[in-house]
One Martini backbone bead per residue (centre of mass of N, CA, C, O) as a GRO file, in nm:
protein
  452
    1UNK     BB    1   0.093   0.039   0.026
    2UNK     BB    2   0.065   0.362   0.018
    3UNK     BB    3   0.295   0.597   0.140
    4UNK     BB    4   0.261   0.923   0.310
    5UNK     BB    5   0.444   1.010   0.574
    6UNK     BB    6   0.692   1.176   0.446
    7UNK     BB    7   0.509   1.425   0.305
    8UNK     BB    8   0.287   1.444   0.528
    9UNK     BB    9   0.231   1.649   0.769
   10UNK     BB   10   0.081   1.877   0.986
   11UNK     BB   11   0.055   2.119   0.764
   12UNK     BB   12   0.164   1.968   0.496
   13UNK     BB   13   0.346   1.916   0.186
   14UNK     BB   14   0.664   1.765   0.201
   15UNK     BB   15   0.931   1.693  -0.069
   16UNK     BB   16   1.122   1.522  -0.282
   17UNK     BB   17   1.170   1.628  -0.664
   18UNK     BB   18   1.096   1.287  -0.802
   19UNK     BB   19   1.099   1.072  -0.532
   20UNK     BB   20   0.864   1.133  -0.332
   21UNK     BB   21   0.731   1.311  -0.569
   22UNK     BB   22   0.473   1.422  -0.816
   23UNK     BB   23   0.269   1.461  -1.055
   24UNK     BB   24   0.081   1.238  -1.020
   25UNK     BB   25   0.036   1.304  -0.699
   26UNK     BB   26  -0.093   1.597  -0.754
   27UNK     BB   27  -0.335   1.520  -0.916
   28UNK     BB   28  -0.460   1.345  -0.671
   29UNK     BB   29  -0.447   1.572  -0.442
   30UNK     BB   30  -0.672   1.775  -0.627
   31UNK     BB   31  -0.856   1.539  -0.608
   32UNK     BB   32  -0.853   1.508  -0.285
   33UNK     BB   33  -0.969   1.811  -0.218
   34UNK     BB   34  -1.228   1.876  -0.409
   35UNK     BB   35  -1.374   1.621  -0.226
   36UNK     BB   36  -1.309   1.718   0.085
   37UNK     BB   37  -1.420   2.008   0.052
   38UNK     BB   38  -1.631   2.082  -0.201
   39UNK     BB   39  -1.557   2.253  -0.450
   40UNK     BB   40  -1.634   2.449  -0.718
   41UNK     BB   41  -1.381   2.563  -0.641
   42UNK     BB   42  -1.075   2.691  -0.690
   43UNK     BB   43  -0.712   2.768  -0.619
   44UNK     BB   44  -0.384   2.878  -0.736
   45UNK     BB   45  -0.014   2.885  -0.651
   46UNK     BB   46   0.308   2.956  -0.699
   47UNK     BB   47   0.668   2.932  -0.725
   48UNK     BB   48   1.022   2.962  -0.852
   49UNK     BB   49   1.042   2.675  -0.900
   50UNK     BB   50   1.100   2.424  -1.130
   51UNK     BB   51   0.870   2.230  -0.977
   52UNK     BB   52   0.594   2.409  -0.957
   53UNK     BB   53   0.423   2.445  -1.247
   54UNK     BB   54   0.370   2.168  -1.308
   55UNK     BB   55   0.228   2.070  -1.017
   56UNK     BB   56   0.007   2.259  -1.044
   57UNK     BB   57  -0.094   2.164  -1.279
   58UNK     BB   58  -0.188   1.890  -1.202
   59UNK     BB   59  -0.349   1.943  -0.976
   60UNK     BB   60  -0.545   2.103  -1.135
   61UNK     BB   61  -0.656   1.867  -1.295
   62UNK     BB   62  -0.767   1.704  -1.060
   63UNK     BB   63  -0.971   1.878  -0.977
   64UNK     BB   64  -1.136   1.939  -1.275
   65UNK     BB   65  -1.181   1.593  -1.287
   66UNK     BB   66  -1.439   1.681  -0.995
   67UNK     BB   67  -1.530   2.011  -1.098
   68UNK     BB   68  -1.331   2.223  -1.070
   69UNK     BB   69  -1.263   2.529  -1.065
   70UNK     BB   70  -0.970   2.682  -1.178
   71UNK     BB   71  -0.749   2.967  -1.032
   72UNK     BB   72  -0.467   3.076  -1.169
   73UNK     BB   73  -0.234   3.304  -1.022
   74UNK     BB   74   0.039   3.161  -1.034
   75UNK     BB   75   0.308   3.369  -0.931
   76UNK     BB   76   0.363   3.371  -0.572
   77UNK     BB   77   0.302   3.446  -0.256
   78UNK     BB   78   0.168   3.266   0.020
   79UNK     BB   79   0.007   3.542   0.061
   80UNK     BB   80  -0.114   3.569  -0.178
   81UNK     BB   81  -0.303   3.346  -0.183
   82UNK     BB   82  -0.459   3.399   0.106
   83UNK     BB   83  -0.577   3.652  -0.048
   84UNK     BB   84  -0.750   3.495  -0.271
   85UNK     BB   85  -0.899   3.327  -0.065
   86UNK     BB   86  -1.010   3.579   0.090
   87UNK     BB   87  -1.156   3.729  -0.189
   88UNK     BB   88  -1.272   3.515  -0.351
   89UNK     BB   89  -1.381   3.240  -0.110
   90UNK     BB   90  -1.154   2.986  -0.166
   91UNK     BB   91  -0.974   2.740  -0.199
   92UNK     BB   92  -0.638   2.687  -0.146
   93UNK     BB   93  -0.288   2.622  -0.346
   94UNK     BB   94   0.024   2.607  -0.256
   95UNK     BB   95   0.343   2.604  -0.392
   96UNK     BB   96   0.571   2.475  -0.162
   97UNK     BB   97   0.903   2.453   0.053
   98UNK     BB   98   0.990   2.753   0.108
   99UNK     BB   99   1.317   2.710   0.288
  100UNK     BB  100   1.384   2.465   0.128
  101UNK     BB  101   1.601   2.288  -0.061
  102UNK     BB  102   1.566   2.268  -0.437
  103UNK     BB  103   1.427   1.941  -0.420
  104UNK     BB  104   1.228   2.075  -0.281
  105UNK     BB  105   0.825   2.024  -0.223
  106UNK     BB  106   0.468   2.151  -0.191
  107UNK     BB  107   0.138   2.191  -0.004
  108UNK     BB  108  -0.050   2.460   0.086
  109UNK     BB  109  -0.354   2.437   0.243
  110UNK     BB  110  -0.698   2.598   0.192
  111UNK     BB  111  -0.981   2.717   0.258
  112UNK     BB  112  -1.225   2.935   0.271
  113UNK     BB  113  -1.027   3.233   0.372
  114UNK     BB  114  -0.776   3.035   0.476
  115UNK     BB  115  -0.845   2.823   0.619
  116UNK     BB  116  -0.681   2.550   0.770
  117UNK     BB  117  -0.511   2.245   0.645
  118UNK     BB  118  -0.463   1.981   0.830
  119UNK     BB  119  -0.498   1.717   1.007
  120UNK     BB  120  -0.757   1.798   1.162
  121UNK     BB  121  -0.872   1.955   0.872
  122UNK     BB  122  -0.807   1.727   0.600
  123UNK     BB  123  -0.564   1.615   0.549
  124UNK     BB  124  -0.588   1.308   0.591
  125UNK     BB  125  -0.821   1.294   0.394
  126UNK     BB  126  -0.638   1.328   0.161
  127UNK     BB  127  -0.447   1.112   0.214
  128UNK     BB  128  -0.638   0.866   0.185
  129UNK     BB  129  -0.684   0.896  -0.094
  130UNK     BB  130  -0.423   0.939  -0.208
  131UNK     BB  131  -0.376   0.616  -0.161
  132UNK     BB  132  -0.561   0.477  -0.242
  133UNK     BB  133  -0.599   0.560  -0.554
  134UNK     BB  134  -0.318   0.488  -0.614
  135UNK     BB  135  -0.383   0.168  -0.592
  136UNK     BB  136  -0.684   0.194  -0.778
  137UNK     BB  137  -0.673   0.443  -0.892
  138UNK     BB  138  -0.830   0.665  -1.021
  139UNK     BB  139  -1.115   0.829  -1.079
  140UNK     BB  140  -1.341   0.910  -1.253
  141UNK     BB  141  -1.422   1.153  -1.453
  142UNK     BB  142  -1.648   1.375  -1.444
  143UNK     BB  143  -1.896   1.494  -1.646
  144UNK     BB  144  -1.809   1.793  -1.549
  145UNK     BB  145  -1.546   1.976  -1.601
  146UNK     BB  146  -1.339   2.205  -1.459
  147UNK     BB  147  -1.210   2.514  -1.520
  148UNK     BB  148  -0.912   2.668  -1.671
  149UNK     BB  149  -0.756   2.990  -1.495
  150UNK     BB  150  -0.651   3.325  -1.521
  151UNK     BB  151  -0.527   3.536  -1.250
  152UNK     BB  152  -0.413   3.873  -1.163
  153UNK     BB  153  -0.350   3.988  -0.797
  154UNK     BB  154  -0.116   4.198  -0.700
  155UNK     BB  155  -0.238   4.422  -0.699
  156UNK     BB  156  -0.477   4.370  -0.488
  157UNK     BB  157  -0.264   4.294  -0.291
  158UNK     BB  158  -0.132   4.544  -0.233
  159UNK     BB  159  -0.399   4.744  -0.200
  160UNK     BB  160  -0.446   4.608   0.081
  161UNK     BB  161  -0.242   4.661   0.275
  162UNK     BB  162  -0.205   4.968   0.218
  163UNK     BB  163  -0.488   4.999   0.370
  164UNK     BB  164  -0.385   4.898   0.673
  165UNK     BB  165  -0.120   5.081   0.613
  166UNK     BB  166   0.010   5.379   0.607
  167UNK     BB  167   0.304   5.490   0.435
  168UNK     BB  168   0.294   5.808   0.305
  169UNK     BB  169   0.387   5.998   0.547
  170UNK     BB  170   0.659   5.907   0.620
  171UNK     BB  171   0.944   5.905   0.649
  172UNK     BB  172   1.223   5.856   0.504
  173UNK     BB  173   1.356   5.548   0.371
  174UNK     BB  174   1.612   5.305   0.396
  175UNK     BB  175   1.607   4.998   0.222
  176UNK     BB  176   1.673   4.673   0.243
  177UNK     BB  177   1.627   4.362   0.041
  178UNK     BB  178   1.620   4.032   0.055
  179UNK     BB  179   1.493   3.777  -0.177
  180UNK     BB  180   1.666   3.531  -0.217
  181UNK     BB  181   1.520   3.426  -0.515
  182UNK     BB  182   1.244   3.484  -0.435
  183UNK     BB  183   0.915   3.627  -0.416
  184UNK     BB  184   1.019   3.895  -0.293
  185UNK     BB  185   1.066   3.960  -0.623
  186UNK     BB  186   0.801   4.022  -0.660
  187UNK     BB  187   0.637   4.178  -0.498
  188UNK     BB  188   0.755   4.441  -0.338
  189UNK     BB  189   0.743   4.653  -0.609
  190UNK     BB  190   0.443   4.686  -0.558
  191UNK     BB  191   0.413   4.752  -0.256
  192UNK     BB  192   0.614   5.006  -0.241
  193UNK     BB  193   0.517   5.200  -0.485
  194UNK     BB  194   0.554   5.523  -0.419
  195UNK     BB  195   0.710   5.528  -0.156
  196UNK     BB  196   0.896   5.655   0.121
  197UNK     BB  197   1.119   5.485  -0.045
  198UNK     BB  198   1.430   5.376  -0.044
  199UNK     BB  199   1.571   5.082  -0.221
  200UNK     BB  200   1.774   4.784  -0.203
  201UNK     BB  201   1.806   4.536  -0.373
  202UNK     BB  202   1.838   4.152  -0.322
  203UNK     BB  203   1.763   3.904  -0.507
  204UNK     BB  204   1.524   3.929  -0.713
  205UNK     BB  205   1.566   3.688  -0.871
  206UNK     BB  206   1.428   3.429  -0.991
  207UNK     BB  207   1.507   3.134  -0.799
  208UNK     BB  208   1.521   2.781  -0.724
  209UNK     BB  209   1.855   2.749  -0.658
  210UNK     BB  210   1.962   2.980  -0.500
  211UNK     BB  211   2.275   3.093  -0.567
  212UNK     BB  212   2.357   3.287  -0.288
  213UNK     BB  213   2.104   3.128  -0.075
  214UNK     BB  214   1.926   3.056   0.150
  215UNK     BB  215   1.570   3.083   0.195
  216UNK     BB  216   1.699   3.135   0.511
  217UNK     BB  217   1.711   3.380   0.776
  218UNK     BB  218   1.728   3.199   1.056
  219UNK     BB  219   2.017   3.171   0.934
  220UNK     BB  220   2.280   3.355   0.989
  221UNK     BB  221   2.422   3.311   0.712
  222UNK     BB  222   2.149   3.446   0.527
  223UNK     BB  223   2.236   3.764   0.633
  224UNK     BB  224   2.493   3.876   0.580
  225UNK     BB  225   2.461   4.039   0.316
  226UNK     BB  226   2.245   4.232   0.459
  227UNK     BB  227   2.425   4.350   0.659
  228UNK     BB  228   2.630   4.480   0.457
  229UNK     BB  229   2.473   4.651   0.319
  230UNK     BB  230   2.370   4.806   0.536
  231UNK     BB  231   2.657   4.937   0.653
  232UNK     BB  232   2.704   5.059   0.347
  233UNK     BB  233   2.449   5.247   0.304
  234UNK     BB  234   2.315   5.359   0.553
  235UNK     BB  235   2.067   5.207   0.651
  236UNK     BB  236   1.748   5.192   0.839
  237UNK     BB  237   1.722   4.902   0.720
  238UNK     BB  238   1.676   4.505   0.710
  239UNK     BB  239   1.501   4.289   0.468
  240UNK     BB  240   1.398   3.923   0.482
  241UNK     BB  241   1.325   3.677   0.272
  242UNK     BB  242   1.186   3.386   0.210
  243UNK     BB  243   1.110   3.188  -0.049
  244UNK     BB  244   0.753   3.274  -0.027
  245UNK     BB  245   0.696   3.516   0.172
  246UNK     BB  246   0.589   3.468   0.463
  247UNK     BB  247   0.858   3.598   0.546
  248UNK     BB  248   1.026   3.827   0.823
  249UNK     BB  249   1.327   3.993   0.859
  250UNK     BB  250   1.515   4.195   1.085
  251UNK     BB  251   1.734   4.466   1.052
  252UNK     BB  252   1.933   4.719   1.163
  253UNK     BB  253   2.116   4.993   1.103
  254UNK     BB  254   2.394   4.771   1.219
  255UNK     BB  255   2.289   4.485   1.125
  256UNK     BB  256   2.125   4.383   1.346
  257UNK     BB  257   1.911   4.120   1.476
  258UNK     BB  258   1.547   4.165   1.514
  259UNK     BB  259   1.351   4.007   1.718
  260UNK     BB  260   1.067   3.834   1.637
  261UNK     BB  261   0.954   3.910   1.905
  262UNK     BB  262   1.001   4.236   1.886
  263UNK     BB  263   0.808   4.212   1.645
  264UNK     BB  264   0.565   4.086   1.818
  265UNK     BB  265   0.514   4.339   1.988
  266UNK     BB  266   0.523   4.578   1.815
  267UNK     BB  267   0.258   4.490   1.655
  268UNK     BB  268   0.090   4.476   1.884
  269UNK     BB  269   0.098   4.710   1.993
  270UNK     BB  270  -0.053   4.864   1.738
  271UNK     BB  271  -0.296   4.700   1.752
  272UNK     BB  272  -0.413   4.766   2.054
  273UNK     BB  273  -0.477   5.082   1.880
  274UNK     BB  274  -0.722   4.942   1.762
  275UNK     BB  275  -0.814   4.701   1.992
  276UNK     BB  276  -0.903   4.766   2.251
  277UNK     BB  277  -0.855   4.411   2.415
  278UNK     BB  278  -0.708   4.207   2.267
  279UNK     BB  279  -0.638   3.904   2.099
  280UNK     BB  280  -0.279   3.747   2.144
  281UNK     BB  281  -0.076   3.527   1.975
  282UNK     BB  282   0.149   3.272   2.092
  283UNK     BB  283   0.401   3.143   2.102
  284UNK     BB  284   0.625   2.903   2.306
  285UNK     BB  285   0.924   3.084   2.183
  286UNK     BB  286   0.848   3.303   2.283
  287UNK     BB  287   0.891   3.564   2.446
  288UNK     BB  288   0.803   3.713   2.743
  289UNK     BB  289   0.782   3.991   2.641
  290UNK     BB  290   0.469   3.967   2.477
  291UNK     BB  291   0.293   3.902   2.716
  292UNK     BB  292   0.358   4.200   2.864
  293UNK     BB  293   0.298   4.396   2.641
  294UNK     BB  294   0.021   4.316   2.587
  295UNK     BB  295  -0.045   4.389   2.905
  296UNK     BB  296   0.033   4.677   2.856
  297UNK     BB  297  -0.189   4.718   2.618
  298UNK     BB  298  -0.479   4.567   2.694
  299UNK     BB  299  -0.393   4.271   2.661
  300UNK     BB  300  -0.466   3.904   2.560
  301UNK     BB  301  -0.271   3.618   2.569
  302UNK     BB  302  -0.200   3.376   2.414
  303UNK     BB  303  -0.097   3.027   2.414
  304UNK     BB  304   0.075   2.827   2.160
  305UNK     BB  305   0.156   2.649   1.929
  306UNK     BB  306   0.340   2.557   1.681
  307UNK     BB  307   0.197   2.642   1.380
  308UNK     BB  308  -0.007   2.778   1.157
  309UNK     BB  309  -0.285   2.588   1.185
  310UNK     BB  310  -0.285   2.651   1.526
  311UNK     BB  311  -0.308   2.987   1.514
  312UNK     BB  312  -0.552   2.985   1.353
  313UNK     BB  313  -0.751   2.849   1.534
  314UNK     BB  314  -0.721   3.022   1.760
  315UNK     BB  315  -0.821   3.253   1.656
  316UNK     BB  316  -1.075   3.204   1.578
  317UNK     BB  317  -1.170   3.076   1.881
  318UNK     BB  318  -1.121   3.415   1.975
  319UNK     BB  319  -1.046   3.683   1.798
  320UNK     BB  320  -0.799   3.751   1.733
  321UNK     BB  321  -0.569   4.014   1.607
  322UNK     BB  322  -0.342   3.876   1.680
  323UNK     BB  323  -0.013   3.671   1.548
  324UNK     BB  324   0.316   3.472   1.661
  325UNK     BB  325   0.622   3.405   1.611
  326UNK     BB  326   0.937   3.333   1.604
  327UNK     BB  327   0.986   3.249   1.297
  328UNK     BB  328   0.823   3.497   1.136
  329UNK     BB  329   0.534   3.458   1.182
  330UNK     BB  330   0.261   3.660   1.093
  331UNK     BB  331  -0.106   3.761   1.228
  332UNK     BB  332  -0.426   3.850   1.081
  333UNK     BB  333  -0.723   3.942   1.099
  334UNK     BB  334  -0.710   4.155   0.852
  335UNK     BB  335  -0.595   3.854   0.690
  336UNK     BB  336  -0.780   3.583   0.765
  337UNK     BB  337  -0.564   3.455   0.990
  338UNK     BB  338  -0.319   3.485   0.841
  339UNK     BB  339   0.039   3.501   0.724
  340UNK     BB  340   0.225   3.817   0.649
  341UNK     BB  341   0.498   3.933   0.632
  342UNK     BB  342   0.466   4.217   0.497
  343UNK     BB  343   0.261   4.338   0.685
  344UNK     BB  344   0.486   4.339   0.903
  345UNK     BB  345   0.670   4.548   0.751
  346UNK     BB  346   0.485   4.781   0.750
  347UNK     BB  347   0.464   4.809   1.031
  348UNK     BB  348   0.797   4.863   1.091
  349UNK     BB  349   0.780   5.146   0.876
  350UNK     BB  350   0.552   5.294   1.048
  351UNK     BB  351   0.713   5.315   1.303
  352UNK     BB  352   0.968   5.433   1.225
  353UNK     BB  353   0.858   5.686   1.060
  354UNK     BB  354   0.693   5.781   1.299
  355UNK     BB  355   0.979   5.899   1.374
  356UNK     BB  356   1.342   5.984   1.447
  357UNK     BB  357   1.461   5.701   1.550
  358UNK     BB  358   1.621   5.437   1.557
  359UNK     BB  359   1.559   5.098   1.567
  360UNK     BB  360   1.719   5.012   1.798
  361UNK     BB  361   1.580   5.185   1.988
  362UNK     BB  362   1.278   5.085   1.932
  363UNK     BB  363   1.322   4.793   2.013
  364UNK     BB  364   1.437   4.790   2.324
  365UNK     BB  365   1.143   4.759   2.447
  366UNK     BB  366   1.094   4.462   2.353
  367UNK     BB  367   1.420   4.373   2.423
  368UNK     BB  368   1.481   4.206   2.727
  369UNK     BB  369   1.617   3.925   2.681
  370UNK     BB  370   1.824   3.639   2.662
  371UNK     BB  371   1.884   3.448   2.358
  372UNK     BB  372   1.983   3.151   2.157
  373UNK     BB  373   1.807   3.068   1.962
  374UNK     BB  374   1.771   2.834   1.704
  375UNK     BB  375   1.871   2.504   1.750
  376UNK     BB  376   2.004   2.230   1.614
  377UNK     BB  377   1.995   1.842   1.613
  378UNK     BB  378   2.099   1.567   1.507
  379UNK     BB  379   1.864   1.271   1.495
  380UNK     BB  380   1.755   0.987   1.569
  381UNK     BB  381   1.608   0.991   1.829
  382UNK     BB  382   1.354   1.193   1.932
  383UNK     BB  383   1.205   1.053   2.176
  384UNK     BB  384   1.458   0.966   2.337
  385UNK     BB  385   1.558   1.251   2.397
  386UNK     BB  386   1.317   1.395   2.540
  387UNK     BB  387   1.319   1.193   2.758
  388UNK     BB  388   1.595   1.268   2.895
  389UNK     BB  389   1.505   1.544   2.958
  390UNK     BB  390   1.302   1.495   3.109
  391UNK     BB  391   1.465   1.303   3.331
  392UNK     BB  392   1.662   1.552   3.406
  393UNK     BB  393   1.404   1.769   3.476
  394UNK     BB  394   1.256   1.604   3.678
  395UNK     BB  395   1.235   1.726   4.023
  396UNK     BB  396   1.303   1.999   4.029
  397UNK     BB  397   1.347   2.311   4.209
  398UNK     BB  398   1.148   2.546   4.020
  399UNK     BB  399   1.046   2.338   3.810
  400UNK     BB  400   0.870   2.275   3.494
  401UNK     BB  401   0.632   2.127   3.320
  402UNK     BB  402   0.544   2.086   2.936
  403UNK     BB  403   0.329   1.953   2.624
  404UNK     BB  404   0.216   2.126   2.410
  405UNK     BB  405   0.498   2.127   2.234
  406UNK     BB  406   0.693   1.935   2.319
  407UNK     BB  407   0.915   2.088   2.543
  408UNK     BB  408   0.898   2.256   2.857
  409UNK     BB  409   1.124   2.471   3.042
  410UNK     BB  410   1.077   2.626   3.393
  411UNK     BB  411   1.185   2.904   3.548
  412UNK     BB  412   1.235   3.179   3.674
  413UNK     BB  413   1.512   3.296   3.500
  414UNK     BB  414   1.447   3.026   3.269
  415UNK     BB  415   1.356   2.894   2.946
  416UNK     BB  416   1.280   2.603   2.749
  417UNK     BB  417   1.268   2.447   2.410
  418UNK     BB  418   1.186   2.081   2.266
  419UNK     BB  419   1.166   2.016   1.925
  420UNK     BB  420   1.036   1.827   1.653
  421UNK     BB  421   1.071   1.823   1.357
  422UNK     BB  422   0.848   1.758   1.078
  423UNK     BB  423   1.088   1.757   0.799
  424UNK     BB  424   1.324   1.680   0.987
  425UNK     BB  425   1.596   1.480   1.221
  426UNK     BB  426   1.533   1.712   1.478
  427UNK     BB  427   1.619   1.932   1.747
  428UNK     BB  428   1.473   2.202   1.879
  429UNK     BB  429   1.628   2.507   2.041
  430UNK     BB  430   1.532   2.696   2.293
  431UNK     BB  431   1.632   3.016   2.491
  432UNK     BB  432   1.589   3.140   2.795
  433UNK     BB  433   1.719   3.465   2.993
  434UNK     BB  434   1.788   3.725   3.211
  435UNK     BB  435   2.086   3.664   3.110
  436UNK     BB  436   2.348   3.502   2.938
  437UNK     BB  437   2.475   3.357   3.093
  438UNK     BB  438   2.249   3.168   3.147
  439UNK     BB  439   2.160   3.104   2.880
  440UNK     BB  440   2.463   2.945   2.807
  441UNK     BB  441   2.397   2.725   3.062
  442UNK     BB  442   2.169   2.602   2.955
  443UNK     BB  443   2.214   2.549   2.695
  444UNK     BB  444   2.456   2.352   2.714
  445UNK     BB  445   2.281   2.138   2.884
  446UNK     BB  446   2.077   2.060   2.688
  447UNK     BB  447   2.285   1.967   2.458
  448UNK     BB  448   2.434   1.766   2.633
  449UNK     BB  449   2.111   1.555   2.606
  450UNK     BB  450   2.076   1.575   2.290
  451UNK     BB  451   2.406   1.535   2.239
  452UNK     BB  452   2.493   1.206   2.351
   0.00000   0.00000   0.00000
């Protein structure tokens, strides 16, 4: 029988193609999507890899020869595909394998509105049909099948953050943008025309080979090239996007990383003045900092796992106004509870030119504890390093323990979270505490029973 657990993650489709997936099966996806979901219409946007386009067209014929309508919008960033499902009311899937290496692609999928499709909201039973599929052949094309057409949105997609944002007035700034080869090389130059932005491009080409770096600026080696511009540039900042553009990665004007936490604690403290009283999500990796925020602009912070489809359900089961992770996924109600990148841009461009003062100052109020950034460690047993951490710390005094999300250790001083990768056989080590010495003795102890 088909196993297709190597690629169906818990919120995504991710794999190497074409040895772990092709198109024949994404056209199986396409019609196992169209089928689970109901839809007589869909949504489909691609990113700039090469196996992008083949990928996206098998899916759409899949879904077409359940009857469903497919509306192409080509080549997007993955925020914008979400603006498309959320403008035109379609359940949507966008291609793409965000930030990993060049012969892996994926499939984000939403229903219509942007709401997530993860293993609990569908993803499995798309995965179930497409395994049986596989094995007894897919099912005959329905009587009616659904027409493929193309529809270009990044106008309306710009027209609409703009709406959110507005940055007309704002003093002028220098920015440099890094988009990796990535799609933030398709957006950008739309969303930012004609603002008080003097632009200063790095890496615009679309290139799914990634010829530069990797398009994942989560790990410090893939922004040097952007730091070293804003300091020879003498910009007010640089922005950083991820190979899909659905994150946004921010140094100040001295080239050093601003933490995706003080970018969250930020645009929260923004929302908050727009919705006296709200409730903001932020992940468990989240630094101190976000809830103590939220809690001093009178909002209510509320802390869930890791993963933008458990962010997007708990929004929405609470109406929360905004929501953050640690990896630089930021979330908007005004964006249908989806995450985009852009968006938190605009938010800290506006925040930076509404004043006179450096954003390294701006973000100090923000940027209270010592973190040790995301450590990854392959293992090859990733349950059975958890368990040992989890025995080494069970029963100190003064630790609690939590299972919300892998694992989290918490004392007065400082805490940790050691969590398993969806698609890589890693295990991700976060640390905070409330100065460097101690932020550095926790992880040293942490990761010498990780890599034992």
């Amino acid at each position: 029988m088909t196993d297709l657990s190597q690629i169906v993650k818990a919120y995504d489709v991710r794999g190497v193609v074409p040895t772990q997936w092709d198109e024949t099966l994404a056209e199986l996806f396409g019609a196992a999507f169209a089928e689970i979901t109901g839809a007589d219409a869909i949504v489909t946007g691609h990113d700039m890899r090469p196996s992008s386009p083949g990928l996206s067209r098998a899916f759409a014929r899949g879904a077409a020869a359940r009857g469903a309508d497919v509306t192409e919008i080509g080549l997007c960033s993955t925020d914008e595909l979400y603006f498309a499902s959320g403008a035109l009311g379609l359940p949507g899937a966008m291609f793409t394998a965000s930030h990993n290496p060049a012969r892996y692609n994926g499939i984000k999928m939403c229903r219509a509105g942007a709401a997530p499709v993860g293993q609990d909201t569908g993803l499995a039973e798309i995965r179930a049909l497409v395994e049986r599929w596989s094995d007894e052949g897919a099912p005959e094309p329905v009587a009616a099948s659904g027409s493929v057409t193309q529809r270009d949105v990044l106008g309306d997609y710009a027209a609409h953050l703009r709406g959110l944002v507005d940055l007309s007035g704002i003093r002028p700034l220098k920015v440099v943008v890094d988009a990796g080869n990535g799609m933030g090389g398709h957006t950008v130059p739309t969303v930012f025309e004609g603002l008080p932005l003097e632009l200063d491009a790095m890496y615009f080409e679309l290139d799914g080979s990634f010829p530069n770096h990797e398009a994942n600026p989560l790990d410090p080696k893939n922004i040097v090239d952007l730091q070293a511009r804003v300091r020879e540039r003498g910009a007010d900042l640089g922005l950083a996007f991820d190979g899909d553009a659905d994150r946004c990665f921010v140094v100040d004007e001295n080239g050093d990383p601003v933490s995706p936490s003080a970018i969250t604690a930020l645009v929260a403290a923004r929302e908050l003045a727009k919705h006296p009283g709200g409730t903001v999500i932020h992940n468990l990796i989240t630094s101190w900092s976000v809830p103590e925020v939220v809690k001093e602009n009178g909002g209510a912070p509320v802390r869930t796992r890791v993963g933008h489809s458990f962010i997007k359900e708990e929004m929405a089961k609470t109406g929360a106004i905004f929501g953050g992770e640690h990896s630089a996924h930021y979330y908007f109600r005004d964006f249908w509870n989806a995450d985009t990148g852009m968006l938190a841009a605009m938010h800290v461009l506006a925040a930076l030119g509404g004043q006179q003062g450096p954003l390294s100052q701006l973000v100090a109020q923000y940027d209270r504890y010592a973190a040790s950034g995301e450590i990854n460690s392959t293992v090859d047993d990733q349950t059975g390093r958890l368990a040992a951490i989890k025995a080494a710390y069970q029963g100190r005094d003064g630790v609690t323990l939590d299972e919300l999300d892998g694992l989290t250790i918490t004392a007065d001083d400082w805490w940790f979270n050691v969590r398993a990768s969806n698609t890589e056989p890693l295990l991700r080590l976060n640390v905070e505490a409330r100065d460097r010495a101690t932020a550095d003795r926790v992880r040293d102890e942490a990761l010498g029973i990780i890599r034992a």
